[in-house]
PDB file with one MODEL, atoms N, CA, C and O in Angstrom:
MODEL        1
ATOM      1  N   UNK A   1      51.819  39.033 134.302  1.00  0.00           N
ATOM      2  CA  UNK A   1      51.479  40.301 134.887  1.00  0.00           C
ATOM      3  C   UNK A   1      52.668  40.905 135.627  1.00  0.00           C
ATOM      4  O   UNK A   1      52.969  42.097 135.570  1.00  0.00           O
ATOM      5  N   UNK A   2      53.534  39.661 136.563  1.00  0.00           N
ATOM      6  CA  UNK A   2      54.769  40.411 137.416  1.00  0.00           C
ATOM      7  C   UNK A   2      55.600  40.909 136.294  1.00  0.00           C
ATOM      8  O   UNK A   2      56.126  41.981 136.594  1.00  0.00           O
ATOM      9  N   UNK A   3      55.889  40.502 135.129  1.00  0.00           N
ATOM     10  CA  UNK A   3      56.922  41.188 134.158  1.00  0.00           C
ATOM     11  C   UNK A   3      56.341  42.548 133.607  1.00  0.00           C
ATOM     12  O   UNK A   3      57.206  43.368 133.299  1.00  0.00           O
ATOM     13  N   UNK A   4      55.047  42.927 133.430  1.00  0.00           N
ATOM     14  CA  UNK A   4      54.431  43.880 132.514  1.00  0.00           C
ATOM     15  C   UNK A   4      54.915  45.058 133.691  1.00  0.00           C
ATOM     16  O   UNK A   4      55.459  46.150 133.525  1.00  0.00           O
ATOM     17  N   UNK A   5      54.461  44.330 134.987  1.00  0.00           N
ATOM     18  CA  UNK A   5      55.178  45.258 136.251  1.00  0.00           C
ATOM     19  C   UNK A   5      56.324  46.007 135.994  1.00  0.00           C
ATOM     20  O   UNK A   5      56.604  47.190 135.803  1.00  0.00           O
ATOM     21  N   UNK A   6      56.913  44.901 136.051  1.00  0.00           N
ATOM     22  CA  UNK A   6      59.303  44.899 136.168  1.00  0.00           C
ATOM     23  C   UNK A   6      59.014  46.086 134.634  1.00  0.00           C
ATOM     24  O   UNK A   6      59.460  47.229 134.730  1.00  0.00           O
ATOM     25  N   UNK A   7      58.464  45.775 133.677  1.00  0.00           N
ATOM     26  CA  UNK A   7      59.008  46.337 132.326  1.00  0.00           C
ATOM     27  C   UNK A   7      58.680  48.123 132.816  1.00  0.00           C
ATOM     28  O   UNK A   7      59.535  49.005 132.885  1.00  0.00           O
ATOM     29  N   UNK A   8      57.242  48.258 133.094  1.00  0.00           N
ATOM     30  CA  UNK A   8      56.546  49.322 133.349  1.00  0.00           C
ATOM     31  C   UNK A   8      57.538  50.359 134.224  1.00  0.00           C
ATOM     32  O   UNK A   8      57.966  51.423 133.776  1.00  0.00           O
ATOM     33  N   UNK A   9      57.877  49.709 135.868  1.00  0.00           N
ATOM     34  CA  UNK A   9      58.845  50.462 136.625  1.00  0.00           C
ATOM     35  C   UNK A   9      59.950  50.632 136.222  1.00  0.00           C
ATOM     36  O   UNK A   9      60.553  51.599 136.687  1.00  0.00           O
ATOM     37  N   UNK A  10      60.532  49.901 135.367  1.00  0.00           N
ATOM     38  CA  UNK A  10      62.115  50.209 134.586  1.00  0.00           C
ATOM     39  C   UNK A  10      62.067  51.114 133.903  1.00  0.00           C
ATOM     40  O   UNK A  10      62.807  52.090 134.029  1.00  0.00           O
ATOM     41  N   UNK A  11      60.878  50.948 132.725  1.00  0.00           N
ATOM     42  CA  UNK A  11      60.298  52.193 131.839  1.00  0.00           C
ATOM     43  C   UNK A  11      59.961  53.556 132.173  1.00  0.00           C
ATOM     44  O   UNK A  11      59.890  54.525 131.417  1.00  0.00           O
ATOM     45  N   UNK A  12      59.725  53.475 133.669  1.00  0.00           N
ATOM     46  CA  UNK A  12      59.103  54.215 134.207  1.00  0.00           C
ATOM     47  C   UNK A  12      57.578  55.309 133.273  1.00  0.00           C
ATOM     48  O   UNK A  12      57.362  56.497 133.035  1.00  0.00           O
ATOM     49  N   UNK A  13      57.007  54.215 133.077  1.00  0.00           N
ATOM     50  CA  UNK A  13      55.893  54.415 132.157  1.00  0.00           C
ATOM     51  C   UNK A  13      54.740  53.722 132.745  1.00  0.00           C
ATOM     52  O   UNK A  13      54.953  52.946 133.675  1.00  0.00           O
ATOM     53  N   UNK A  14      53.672  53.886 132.363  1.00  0.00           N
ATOM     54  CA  UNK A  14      52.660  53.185 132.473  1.00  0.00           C
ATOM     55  C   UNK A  14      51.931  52.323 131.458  1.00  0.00           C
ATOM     56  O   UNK A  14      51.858  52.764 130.311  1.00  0.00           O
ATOM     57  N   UNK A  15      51.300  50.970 131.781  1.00  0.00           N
ATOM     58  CA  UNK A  15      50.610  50.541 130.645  1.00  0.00           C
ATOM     59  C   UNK A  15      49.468  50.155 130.759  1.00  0.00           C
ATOM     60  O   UNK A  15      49.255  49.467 131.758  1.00  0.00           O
ATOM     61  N   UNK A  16      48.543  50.366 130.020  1.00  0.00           N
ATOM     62  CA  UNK A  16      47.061  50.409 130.230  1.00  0.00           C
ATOM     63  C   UNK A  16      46.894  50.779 131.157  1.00  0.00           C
ATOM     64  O   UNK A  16      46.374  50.026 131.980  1.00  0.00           O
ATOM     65  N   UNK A  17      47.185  51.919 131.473  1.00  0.00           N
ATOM     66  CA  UNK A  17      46.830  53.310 132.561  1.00  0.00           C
ATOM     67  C   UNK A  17      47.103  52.623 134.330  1.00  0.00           C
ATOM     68  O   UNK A  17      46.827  53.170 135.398  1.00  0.00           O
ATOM     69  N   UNK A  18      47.732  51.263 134.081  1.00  0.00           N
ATOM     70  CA  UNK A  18      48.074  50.563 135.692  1.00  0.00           C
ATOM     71  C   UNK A  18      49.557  51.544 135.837  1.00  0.00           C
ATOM     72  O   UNK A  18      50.028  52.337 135.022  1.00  0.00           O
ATOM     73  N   UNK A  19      50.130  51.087 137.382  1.00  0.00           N
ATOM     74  CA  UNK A  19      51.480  51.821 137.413  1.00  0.00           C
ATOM     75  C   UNK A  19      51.775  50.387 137.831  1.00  0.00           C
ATOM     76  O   UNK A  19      50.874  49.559 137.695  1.00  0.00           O
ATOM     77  N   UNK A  20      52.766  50.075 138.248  1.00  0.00           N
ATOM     78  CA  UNK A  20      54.117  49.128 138.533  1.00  0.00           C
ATOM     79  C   UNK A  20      53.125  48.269 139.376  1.00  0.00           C
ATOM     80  O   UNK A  20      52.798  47.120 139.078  1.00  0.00           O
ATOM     81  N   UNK A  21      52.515  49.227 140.884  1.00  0.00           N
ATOM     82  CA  UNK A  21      52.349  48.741 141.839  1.00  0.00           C
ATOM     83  C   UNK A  21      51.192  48.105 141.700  1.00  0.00           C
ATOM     84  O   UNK A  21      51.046  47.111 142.413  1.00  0.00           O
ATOM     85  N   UNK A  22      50.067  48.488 140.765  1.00  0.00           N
ATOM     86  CA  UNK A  22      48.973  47.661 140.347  1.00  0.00           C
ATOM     87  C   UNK A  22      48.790  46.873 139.907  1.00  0.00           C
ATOM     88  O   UNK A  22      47.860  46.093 140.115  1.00  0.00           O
ATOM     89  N   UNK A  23      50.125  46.774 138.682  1.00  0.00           N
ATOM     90  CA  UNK A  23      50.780  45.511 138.281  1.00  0.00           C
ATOM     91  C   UNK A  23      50.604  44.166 138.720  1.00  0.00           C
ATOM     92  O   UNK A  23      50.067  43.139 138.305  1.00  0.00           O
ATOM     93  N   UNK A  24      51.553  44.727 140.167  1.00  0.00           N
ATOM     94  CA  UNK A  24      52.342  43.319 140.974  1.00  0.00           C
ATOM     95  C   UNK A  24      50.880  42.871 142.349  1.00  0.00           C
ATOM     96  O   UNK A  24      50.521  41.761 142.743  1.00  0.00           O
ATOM     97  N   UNK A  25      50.327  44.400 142.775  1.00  0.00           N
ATOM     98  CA  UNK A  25      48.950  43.601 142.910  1.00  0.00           C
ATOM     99  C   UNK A  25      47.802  42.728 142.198  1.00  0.00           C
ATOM    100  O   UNK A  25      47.183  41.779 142.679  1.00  0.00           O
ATOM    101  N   UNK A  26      47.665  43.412 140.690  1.00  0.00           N
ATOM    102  CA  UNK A  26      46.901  42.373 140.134  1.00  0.00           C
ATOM    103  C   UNK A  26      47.343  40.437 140.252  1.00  0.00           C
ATOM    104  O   UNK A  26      46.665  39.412 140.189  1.00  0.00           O
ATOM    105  N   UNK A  27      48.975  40.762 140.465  1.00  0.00           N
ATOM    106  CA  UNK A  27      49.608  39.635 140.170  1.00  0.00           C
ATOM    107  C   UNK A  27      49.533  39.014 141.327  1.00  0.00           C
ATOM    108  O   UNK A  27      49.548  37.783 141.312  1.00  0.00           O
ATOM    109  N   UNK A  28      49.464  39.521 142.226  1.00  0.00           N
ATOM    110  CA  UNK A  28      49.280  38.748 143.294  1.00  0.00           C
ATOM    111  C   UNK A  28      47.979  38.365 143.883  1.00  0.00           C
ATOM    112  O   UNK A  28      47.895  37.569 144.819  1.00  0.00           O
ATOM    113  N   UNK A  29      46.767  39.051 143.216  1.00  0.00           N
ATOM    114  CA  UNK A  29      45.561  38.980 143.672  1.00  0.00           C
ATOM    115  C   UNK A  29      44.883  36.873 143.064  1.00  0.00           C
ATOM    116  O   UNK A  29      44.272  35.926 143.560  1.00  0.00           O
ATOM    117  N   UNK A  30      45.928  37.450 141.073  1.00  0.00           N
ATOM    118  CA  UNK A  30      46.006  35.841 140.687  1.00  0.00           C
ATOM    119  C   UNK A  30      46.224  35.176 141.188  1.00  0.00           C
ATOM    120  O   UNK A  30      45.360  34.340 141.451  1.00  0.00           O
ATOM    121  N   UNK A  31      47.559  35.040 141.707  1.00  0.00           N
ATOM    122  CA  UNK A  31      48.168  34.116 142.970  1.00  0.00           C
ATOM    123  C   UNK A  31      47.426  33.480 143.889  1.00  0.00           C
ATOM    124  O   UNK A  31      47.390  32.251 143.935  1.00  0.00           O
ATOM    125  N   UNK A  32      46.686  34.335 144.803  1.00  0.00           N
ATOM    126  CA  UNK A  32      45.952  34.051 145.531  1.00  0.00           C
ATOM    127  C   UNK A  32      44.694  33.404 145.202  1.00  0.00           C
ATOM    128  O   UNK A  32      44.192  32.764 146.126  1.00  0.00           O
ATOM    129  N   UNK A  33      44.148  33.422 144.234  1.00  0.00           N
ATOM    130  CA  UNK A  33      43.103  32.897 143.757  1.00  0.00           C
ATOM    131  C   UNK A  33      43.655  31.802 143.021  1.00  0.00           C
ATOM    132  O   UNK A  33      42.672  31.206 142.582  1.00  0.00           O
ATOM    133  N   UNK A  34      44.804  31.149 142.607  1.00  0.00           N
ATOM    134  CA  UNK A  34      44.869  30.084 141.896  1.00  0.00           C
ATOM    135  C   UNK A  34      44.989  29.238 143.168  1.00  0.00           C
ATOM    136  O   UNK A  34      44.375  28.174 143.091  1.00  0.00           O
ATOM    137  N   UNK A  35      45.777  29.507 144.573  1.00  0.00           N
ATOM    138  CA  UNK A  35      45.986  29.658 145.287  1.00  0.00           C
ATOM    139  C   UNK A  35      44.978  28.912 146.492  1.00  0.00           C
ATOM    140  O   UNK A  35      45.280  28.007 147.270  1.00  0.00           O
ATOM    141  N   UNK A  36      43.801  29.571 146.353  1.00  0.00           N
ATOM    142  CA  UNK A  36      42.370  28.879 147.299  1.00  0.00           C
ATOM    143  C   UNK A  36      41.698  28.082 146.033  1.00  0.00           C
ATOM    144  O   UNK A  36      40.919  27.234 146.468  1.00  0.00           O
ATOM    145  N   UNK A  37      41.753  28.093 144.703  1.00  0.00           N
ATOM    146  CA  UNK A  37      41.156  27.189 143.932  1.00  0.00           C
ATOM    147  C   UNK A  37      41.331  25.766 144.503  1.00  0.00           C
ATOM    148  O   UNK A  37      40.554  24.970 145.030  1.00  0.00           O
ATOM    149  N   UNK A  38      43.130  25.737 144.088  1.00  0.00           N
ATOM    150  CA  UNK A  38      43.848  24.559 144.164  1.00  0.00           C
ATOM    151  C   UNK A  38      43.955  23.799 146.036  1.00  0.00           C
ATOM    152  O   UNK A  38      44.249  22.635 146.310  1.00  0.00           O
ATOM    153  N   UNK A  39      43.675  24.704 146.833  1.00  0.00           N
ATOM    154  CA  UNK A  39      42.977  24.416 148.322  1.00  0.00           C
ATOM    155  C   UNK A  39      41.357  24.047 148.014  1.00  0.00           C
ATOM    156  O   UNK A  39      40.894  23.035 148.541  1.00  0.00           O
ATOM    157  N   UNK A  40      40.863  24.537 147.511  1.00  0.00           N
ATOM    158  CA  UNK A  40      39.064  24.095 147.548  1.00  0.00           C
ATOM    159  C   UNK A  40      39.266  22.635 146.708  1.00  0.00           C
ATOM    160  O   UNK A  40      38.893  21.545 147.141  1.00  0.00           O
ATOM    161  N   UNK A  41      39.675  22.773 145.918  1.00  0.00           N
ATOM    162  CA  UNK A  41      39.987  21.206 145.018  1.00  0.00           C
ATOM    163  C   UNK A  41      40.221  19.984 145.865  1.00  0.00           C
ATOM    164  O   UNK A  41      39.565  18.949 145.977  1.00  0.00           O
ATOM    165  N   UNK A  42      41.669  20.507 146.597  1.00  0.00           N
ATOM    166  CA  UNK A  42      42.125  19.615 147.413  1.00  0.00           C
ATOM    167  C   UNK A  42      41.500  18.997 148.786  1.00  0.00           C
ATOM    168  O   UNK A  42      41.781  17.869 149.190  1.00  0.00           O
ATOM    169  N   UNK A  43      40.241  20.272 149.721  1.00  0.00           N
ATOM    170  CA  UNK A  43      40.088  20.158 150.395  1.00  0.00           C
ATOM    171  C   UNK A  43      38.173  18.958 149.795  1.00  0.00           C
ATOM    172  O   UNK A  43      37.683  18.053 150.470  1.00  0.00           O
ATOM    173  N   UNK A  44      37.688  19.435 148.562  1.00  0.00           N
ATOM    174  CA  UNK A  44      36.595  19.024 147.809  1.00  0.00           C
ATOM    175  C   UNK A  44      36.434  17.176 147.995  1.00  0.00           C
ATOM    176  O   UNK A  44      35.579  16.365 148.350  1.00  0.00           O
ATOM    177  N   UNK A  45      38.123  17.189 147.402  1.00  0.00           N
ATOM    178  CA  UNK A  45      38.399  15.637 146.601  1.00  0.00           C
ATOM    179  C   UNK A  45      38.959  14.996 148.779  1.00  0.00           C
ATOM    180  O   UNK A  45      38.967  13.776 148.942  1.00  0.00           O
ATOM    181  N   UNK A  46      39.134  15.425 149.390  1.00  0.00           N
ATOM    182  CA  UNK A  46      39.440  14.455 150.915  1.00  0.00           C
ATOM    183  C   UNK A  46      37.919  14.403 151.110  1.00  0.00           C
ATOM    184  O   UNK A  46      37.360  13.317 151.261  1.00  0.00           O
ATOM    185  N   UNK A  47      37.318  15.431 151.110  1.00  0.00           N
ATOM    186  CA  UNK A  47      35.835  15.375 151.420  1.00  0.00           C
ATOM    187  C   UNK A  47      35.239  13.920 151.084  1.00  0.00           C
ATOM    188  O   UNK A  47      34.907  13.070 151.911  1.00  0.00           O
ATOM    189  N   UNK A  48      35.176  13.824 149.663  1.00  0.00           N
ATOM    190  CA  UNK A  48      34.858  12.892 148.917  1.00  0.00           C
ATOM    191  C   UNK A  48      35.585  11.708 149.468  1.00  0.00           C
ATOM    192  O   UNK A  48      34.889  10.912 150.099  1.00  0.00           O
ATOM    193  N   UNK A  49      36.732  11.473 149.356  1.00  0.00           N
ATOM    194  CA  UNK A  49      37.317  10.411 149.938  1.00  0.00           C
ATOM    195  C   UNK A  49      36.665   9.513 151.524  1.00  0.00           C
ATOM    196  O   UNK A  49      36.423   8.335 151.787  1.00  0.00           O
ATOM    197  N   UNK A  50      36.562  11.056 152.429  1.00  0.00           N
ATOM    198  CA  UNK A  50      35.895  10.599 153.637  1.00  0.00           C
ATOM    199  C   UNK A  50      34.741   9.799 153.501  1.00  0.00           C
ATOM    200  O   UNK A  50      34.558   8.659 153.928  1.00  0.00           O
ATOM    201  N   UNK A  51      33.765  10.740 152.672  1.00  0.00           N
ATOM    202  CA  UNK A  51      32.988   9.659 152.880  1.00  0.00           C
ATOM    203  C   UNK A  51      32.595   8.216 152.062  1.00  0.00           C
ATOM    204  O   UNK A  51      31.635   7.473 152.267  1.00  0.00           O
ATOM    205  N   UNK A  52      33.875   8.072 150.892  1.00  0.00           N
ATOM    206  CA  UNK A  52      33.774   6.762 150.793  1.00  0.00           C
ATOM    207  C   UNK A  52      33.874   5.834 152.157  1.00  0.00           C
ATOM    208  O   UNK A  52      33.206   4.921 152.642  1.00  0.00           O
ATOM    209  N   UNK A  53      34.959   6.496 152.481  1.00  0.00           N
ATOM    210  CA  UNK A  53      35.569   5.532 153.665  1.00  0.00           C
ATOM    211  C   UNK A  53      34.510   5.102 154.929  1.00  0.00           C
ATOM    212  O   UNK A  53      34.419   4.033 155.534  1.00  0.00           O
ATOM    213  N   UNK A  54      33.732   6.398 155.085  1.00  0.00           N
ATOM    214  CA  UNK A  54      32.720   6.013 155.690  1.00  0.00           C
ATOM    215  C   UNK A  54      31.626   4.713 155.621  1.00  0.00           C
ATOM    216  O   UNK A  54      31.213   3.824 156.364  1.00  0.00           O
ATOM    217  N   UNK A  55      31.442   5.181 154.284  1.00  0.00           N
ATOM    218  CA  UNK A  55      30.252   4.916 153.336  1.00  0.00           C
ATOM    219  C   UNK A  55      31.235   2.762 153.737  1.00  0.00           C
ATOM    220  O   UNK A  55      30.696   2.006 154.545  1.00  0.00           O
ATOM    221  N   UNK A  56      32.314   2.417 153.107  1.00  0.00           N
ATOM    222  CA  UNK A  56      32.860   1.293 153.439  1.00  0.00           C
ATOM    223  C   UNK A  56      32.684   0.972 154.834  1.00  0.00           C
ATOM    224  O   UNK A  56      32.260  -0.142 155.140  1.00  0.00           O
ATOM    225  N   UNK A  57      33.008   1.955 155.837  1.00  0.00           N
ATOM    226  CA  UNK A  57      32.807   1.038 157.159  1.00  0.00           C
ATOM    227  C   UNK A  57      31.311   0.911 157.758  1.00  0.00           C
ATOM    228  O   UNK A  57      30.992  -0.057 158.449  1.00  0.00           O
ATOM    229  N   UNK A  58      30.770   1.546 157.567  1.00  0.00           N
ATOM    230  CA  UNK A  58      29.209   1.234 157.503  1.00  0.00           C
ATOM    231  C   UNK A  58      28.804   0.512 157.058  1.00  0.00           C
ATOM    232  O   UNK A  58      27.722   0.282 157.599  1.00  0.00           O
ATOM    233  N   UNK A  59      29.086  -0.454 155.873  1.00  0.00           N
ATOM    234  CA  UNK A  59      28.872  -1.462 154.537  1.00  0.00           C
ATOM    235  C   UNK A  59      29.734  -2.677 155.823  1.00  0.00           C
ATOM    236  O   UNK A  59      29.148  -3.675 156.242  1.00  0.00           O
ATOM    237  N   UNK A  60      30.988  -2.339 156.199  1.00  0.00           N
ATOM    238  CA  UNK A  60      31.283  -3.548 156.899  1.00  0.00           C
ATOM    239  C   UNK A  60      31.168  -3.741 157.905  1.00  0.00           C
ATOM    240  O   UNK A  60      31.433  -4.911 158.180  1.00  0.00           O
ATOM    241  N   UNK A  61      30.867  -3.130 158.740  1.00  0.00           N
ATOM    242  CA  UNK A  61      30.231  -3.434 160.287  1.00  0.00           C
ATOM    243  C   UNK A  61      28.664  -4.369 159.689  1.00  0.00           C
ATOM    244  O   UNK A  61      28.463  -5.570 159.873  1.00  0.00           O
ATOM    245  N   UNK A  62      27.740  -3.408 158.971  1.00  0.00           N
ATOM    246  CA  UNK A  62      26.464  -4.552 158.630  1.00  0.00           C
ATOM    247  C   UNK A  62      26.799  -6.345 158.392  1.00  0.00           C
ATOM    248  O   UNK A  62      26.174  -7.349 158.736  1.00  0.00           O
ATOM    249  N   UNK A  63      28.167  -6.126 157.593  1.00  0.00           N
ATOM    250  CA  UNK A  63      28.731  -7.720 157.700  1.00  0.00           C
ATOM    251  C   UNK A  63      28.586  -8.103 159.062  1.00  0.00           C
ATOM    252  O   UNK A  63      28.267  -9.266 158.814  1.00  0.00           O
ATOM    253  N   UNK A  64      28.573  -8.067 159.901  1.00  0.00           N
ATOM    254  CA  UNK A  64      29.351  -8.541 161.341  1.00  0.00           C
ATOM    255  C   UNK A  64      28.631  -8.405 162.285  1.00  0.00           C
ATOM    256  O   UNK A  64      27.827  -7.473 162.260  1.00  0.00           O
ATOM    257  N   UNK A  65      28.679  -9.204 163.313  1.00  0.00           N
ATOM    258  CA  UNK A  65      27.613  -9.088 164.464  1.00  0.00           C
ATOM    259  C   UNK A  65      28.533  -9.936 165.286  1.00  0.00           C
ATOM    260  O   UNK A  65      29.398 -10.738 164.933  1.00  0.00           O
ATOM    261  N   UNK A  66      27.976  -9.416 166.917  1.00  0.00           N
ATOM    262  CA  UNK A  66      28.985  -9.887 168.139  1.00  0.00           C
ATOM    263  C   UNK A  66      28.401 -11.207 168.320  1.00  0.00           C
ATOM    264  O   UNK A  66      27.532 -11.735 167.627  1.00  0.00           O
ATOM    265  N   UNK A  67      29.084 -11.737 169.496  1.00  0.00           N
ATOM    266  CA  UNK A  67      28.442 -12.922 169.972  1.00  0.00           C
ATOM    267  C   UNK A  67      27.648 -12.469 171.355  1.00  0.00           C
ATOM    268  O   UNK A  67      28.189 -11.638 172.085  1.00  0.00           O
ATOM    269  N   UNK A  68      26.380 -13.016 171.698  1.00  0.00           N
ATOM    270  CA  UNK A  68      25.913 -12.106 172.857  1.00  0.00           C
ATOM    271  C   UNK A  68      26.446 -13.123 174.032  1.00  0.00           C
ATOM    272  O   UNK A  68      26.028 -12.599 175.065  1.00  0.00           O
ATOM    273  N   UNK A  69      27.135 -14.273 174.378  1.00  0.00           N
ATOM    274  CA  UNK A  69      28.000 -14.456 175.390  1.00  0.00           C
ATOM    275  C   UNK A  69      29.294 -14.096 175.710  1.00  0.00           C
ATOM    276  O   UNK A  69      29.559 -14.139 176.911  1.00  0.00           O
ATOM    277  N   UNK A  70      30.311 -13.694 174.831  1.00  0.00           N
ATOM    278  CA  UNK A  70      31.441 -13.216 175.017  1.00  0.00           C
ATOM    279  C   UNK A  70      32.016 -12.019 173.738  1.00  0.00           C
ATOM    280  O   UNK A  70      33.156 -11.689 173.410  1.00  0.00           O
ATOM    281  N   UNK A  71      31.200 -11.762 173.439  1.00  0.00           N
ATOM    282  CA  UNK A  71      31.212  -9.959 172.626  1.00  0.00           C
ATOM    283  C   UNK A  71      32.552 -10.289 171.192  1.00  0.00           C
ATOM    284  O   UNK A  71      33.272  -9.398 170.741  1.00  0.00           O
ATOM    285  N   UNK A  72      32.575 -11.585 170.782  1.00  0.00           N
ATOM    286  CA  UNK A  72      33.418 -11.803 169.798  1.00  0.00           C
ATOM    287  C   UNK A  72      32.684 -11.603 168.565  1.00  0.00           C
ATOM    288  O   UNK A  72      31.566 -12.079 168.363  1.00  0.00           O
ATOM    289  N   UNK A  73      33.643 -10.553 167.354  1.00  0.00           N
ATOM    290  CA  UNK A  73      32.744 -10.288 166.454  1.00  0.00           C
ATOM    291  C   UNK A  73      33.036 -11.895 165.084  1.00  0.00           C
ATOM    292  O   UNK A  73      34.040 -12.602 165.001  1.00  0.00           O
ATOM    293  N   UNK A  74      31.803 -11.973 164.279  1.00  0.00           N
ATOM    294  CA  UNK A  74      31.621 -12.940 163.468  1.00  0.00           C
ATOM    295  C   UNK A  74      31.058 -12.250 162.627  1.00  0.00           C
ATOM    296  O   UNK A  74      30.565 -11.126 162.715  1.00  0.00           O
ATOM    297  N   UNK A  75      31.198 -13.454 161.195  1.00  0.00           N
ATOM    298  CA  UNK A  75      30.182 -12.958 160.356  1.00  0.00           C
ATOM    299  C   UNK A  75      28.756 -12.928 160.424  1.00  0.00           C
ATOM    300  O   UNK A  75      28.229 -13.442 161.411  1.00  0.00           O
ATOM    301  N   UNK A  76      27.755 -12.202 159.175  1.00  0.00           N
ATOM    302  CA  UNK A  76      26.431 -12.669 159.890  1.00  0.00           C
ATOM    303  C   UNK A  76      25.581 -13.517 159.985  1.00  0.00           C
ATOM    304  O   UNK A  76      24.567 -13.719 160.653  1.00  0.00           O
ATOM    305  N   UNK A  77      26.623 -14.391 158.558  1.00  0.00           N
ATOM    306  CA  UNK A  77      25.929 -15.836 158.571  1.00  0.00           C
ATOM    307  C   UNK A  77      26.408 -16.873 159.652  1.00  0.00           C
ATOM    308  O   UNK A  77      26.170 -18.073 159.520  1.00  0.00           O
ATOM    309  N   UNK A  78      27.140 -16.325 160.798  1.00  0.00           N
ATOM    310  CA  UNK A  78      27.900 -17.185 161.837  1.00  0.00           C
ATOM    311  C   UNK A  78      26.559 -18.045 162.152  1.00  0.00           C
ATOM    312  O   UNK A  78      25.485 -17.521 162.446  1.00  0.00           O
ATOM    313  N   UNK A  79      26.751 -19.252 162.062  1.00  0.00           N
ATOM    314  CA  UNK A  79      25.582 -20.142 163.403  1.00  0.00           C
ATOM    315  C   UNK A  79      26.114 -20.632 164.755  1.00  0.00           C
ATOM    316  O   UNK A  79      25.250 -20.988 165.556  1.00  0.00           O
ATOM    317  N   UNK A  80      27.482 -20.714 165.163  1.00  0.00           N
ATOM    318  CA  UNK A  80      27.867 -20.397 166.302  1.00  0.00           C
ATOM    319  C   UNK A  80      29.642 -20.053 166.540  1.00  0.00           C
ATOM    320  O   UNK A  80      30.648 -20.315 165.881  1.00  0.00           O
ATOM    321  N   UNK A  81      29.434 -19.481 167.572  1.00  0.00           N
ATOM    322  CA  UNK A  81      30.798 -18.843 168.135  1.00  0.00           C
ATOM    323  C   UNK A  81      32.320 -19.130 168.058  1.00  0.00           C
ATOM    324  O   UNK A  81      32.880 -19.907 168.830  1.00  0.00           O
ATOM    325  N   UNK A  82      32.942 -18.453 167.081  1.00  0.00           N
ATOM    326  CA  UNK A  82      33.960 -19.778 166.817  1.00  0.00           C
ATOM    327  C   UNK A  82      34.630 -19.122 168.261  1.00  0.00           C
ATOM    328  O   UNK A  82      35.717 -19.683 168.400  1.00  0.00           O
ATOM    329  N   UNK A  83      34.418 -18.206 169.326  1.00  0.00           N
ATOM    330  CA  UNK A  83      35.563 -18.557 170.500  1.00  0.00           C
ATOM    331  C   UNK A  83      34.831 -19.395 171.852  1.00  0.00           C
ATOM    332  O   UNK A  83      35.392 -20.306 172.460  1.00  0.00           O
ATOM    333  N   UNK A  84      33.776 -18.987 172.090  1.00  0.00           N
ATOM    334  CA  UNK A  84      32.879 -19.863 172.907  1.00  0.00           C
ATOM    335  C   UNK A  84      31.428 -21.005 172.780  1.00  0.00           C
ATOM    336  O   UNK A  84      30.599 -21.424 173.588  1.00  0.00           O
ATOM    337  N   UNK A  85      31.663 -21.186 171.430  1.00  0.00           N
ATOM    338  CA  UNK A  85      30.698 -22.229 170.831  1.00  0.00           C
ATOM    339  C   UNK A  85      29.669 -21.725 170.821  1.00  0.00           C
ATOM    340  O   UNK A  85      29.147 -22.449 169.972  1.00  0.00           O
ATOM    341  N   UNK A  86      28.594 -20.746 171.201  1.00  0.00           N
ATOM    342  CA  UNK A  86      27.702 -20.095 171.842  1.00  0.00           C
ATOM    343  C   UNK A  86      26.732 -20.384 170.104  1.00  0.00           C
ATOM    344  O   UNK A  86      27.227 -20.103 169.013  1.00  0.00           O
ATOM    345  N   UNK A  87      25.245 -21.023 170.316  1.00  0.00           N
ATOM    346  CA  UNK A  87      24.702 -21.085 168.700  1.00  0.00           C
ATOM    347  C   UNK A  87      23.945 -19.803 168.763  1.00  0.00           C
ATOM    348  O   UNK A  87      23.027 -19.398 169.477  1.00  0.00           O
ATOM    349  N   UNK A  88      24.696 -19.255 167.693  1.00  0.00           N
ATOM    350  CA  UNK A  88      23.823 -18.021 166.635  1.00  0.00           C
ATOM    351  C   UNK A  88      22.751 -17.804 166.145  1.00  0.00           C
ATOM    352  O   UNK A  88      22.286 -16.666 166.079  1.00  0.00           O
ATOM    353  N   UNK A  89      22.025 -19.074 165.614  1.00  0.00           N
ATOM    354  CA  UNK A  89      20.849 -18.774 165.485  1.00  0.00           C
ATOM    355  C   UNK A  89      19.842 -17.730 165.834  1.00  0.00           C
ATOM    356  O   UNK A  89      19.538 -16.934 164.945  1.00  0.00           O
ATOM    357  N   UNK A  90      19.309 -17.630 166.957  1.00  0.00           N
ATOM    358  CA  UNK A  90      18.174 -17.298 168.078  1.00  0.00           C
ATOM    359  C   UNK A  90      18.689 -15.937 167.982  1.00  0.00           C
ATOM    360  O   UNK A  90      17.781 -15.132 167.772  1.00  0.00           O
ATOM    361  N   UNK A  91      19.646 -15.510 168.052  1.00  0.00           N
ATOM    362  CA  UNK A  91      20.328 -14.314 168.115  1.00  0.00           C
ATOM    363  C   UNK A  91      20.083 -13.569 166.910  1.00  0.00           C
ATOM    364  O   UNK A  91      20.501 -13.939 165.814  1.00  0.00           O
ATOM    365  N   UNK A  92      19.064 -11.982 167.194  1.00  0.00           N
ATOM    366  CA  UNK A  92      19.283 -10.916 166.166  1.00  0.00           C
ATOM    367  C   UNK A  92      19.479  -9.512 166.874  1.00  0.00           C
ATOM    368  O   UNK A  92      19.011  -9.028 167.905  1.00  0.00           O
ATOM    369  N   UNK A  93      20.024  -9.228 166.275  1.00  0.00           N
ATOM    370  CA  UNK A  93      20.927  -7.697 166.036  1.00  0.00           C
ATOM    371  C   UNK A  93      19.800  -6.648 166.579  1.00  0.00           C
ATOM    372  O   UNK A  93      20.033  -5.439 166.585  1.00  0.00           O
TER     373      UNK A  93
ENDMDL
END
């Protein structure tokens, strides 16, 4: 479209009834729209990403549970404390 512009104002003619300046606006109106596509894409696909990431730390905290004498995290099959011996059992979430 910017060349049909350049040709048109050199020519000093018109083509398909645009002048120069409608040209280089149409051309820039493209621009701009390839422009927020390639932003909505980009901003679409982090979206997505987030909430894998979410979606993972939610999945791994459920792994894990504290100790209720000294707040050390374990797994959830822990049966006792590997920093203060404390038994796991009796203990739910």
């Amino acid at each position: 479209m910017v060349i049909v512009g350049v040709v048109t104002a050199a020519c000093e003619k018109t083509f398909a009834g645009f002048t120069p300046i409608i040209w280089f606006l149409l051309a820039l109106c493209a621009f701009v729209g390839v422009l927020y596509m390639t932003l909505f894409r980009i901003e679409a696909r982090l979206e997505s990403k987030m909430e894998d990431y979410v979606a993972r730390s939610e999945t791994r905290t459920e792994k894990e549970k504290s100790c209720p004498s000294c707040g050390c995290k374990l797994p959830r099959n822990a049966k006792f404390c590997r920093e203060c011996g404390a038994r796991m059992e009796d203990y739910t979430p």
